[in-house]
Kinemage of the C-alpha trace (Angstrom):
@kinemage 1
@onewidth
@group {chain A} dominant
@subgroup {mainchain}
@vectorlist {calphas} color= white
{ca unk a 1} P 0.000 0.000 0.000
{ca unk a 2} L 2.569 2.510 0.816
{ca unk a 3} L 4.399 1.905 -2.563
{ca unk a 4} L 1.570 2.796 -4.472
{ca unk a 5} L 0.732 5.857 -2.015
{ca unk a 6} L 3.943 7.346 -1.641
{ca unk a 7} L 4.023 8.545 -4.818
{ca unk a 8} L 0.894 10.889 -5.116
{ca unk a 9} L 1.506 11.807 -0.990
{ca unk a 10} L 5.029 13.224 -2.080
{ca unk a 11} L 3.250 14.903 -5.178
{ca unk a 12} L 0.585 16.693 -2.676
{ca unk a 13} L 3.410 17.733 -0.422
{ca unk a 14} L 5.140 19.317 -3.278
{ca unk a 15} L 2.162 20.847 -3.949
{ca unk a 16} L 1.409 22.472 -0.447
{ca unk a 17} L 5.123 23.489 -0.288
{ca unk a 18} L 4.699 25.455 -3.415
{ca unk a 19} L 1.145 27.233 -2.544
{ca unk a 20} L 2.394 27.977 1.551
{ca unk a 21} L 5.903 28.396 1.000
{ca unk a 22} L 6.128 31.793 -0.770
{ca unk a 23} L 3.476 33.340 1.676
{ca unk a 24} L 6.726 32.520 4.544
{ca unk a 25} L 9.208 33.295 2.457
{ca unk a 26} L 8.328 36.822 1.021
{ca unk a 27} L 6.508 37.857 4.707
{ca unk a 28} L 8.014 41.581 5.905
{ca unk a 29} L 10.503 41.375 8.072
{ca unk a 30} L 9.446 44.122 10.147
{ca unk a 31} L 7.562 41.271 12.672
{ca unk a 32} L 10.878 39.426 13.071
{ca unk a 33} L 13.056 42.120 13.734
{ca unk a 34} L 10.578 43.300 16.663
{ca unk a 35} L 10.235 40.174 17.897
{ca unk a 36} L 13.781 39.579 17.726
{ca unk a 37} L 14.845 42.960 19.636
{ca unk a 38} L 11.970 42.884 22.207
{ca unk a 39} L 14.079 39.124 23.170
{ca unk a 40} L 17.743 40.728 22.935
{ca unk a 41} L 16.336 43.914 24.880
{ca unk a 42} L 15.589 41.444 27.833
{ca unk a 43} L 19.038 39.680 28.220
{ca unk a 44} L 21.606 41.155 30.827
{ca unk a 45} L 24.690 41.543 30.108
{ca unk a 46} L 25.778 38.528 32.538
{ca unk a 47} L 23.452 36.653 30.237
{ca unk a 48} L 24.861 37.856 26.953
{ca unk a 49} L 28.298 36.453 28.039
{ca unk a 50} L 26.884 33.425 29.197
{ca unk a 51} L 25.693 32.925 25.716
{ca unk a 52} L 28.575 34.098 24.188
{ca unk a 53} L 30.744 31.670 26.129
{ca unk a 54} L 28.491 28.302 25.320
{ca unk a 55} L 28.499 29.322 21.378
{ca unk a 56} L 32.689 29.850 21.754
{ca unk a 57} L 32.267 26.147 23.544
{ca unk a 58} L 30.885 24.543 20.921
{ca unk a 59} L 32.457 26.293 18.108
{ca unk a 60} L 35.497 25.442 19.016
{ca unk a 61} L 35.241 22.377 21.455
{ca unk a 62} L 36.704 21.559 24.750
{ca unk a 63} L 40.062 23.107 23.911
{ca unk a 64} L 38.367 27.069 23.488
């Protein structure tokens, strides 16, 4: 059963990727960046460099 339904279930996801995917794509960014300042706004600067110091962990490993 799933040999002779995979093919038209990959055609209909195709197909919903193509109709939704543009509407995500070409949205104004105006939303993200105030969503995405409103979150920076409420770090502290202890948090910021707590942050900063797992990203420099796993960037560059144990020996950082």
């Amino acid at each position: 059963m799933a040999v002779f339904l995979s093919p038209f279930i990959i055609v209909v996801s195709i197909i919903v990727d193509l109709i939704s995917l543009p509407n995500i794509l070409l949205k104004s960014s105006n939303a993200f960046e105030h969503k995405y300042q409103l979150s920076a706004d409420r770090l502290s600067n202890i948090q910021i460099d707590v942050v900063m110091l797992t990203f420099t962990k796993i960037f560059y490993g144990q020996n950082w």
